[in-house]
N, C-alpha and C positions, 0 to 999 in steps of 0.2 A: 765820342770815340771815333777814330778813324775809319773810313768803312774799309772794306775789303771784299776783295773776290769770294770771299768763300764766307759773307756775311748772313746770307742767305740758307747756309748748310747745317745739316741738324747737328743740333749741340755735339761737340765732342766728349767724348765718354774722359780723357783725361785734360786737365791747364797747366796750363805753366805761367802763372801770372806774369811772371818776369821776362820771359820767352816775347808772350804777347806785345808786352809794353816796347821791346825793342822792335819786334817788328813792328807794330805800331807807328812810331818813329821816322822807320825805314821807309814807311809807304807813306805816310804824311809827305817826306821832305822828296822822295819821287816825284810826287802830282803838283809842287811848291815848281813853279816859273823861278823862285829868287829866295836864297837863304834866309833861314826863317830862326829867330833868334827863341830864345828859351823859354818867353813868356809868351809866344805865337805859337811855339810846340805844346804847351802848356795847354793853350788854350783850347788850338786844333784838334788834341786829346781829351778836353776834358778833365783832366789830370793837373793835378798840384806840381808846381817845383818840384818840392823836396820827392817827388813820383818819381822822376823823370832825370834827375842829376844824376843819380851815380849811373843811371843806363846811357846817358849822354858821353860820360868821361869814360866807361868802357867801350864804346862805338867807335870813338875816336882815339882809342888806345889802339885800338883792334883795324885801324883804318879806314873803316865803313863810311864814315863820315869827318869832317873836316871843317873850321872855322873858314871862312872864304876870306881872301886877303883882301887887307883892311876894313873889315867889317866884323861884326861880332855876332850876327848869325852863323847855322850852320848851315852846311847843303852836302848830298854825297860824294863818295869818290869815286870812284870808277871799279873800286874792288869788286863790288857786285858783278860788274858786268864781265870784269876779266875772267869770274868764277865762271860765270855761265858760259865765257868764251872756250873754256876748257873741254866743254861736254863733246863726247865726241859728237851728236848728229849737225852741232853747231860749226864748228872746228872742220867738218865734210864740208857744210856750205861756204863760209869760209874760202876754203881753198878751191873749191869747185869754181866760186864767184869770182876773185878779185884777178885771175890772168886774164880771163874774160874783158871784165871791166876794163884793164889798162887797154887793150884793144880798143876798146869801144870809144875808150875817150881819146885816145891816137885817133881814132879813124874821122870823129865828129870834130874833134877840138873843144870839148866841152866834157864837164867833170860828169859823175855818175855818183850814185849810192843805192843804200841798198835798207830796206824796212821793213820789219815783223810787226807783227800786235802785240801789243800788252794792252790789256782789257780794253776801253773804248780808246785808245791811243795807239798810234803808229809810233816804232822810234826806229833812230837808223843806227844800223850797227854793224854798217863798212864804207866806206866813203874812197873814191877819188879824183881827184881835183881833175883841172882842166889840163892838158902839157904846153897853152899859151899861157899868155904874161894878164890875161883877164878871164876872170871866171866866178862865180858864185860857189862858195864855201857851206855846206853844210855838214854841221861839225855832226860827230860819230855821240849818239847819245841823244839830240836831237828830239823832242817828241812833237806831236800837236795830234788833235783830235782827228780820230779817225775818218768822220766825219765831211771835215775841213780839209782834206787833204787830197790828193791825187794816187799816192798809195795806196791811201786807205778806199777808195774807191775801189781799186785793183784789186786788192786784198779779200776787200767784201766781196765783191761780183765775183770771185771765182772758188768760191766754198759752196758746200751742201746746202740745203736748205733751209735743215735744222741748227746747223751753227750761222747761218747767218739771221735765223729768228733771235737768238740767244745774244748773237753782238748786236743785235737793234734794240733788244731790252737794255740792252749796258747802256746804247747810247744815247736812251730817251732816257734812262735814268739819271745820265752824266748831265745832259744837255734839254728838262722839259719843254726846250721849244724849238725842238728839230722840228725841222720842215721834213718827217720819214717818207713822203711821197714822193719828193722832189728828189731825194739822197736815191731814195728808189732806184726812178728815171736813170739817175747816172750810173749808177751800177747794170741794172740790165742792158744802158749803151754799152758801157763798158766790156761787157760779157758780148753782148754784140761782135762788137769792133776786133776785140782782143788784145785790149789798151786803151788808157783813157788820157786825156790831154784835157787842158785847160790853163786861162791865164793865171799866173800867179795872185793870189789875193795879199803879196806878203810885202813883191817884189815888182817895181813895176820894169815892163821891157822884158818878163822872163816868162818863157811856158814851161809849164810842169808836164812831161812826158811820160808816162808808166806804163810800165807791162807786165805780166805776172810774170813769176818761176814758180813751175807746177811742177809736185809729183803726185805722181796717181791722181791726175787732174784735180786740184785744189793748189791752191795758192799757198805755199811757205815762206815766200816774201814779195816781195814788189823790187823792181830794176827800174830805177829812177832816174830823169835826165832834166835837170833845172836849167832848159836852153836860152841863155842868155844872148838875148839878138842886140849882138852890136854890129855898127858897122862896118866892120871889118870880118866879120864872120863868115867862116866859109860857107855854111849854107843856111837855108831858111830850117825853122823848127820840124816843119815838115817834111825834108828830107832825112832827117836823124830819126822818124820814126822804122824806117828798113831797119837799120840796124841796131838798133836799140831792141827791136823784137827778135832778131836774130841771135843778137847776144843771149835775151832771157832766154830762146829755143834751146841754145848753148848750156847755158845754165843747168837746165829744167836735166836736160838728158844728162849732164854727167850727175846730177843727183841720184837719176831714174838707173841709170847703167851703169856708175862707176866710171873712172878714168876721168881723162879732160880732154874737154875740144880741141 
């Protein structure tokens, strides 16, 4: 069976077998890198074919999910996350964030985005590009481990103490052979610093630059700068750190106080 967030929680008092199996599904082909065809859902489940067919053909009726072109796997669509783009505290960041952002990426010459958690993963869910004719693309949807990331450093270092016990079980869970001491280390810099840098493990030639956007001092997402040093680039990585923190400062307060910078 698929694990989940809430595998750990005491039995619920009513099921919905059918309810489950599609989310089931839903959360399989989230944490899937590459569309996962019907006898890999099958399997990743637990679950027989004839289980899993007609919740498949309603998924896909319903737009949830989608055969990937020319392949015969599925993988999701985006519906999910448009739904949750709806909500209003998201729909606030959002628009609080992205005039910021084009600023920011005017000002550096280099693209920006922006990252929340979902359980031990980081995903981005607002991005923009560079306004030169080179730049590094990270598309909106995006995940990698928390962990592994530059975000997810950010993210971590600037929570309570009790949620960041609770994301370190997620991610000695996800991952039993985190290095937790070391992931440590970065985060308490991080909290340090108030921003965490480091070289791309993904990309070579690019630093990963983050900084939080707090409100009520905790992290709600991470303001991300994947500073690709070319030649021709107007400054070194570490001049884009001013204003990269200055934008999340941006950020942080119209979430805190309303309006925009």
């Amino acid at each position: 069976m698929a694990s989940s967030e809430y595998a750990d929680a005491p039995t619920a008092k009513y099921r919905a077998p059918a309810l489950e199996k599609g989310l089931d599904i839903l959360e399989l082909l989230a944490r899937s890198p590459a569309p996962l065809s019907m006898a890999e859902i099958s399997e990743g489940m637990g679950r027989s074919k004839g289980e899993i067919f007609r919740m498949l053909q309603v998924l896909e009726d319903r737009g949830y999910i989608a055969r990937a072109t020319g392949e015969s796997g599925y993988a999701l669509t985006h519906r999910l996350f448009m739904l949750g783009m709806e909500q209003p505290p998201v729909k606030g960041m959002m628009e609080a964030a992205l005039p910021v952002m084009h600023r920011l990426a005017d000002a550096i010459q280099q693209p920006c985005h922006l990252s929340v958690t979902s359980r031990e993963e980081i995903v981005v869910v607002a991005r923009v590009d560079a306004p030169g004719e080179i730049g590094l693309v990270v598309r909106v949807g995006h995940r990698r481990p928390m962990a592994h990331s530059t975000s997810g450093v950010v993210l971590f270092a600037f929570q309570g103490p009790a949620i960041r016990e609770r994301w370190l079980a997620l991610l000695r869970e996800a991952e039993p052979g985190l290095d937790a001491d070391a992931f440590r280390k970065r985060t308490e810099q991080a909290r340090a610093d108030g921003y965490a840098s480091a070289a791309s493990d993904v990309v070579h030639g690019v630093v990963d630059l983050s900084a939080p956007v707090l409100r009520h001092d905790h992290a709600v997402c991470a303001l991300t700068v994947p500073f690709l040093e070319t030649s021709n680039a107007r400054s070194r990585a570490t001049a884009a750190l001013a204003p990269l923190r200055e934008a999340a400062a941006a950020i942080s307060r119209a979430l805190t106080y309303g309006g925009h910078d």
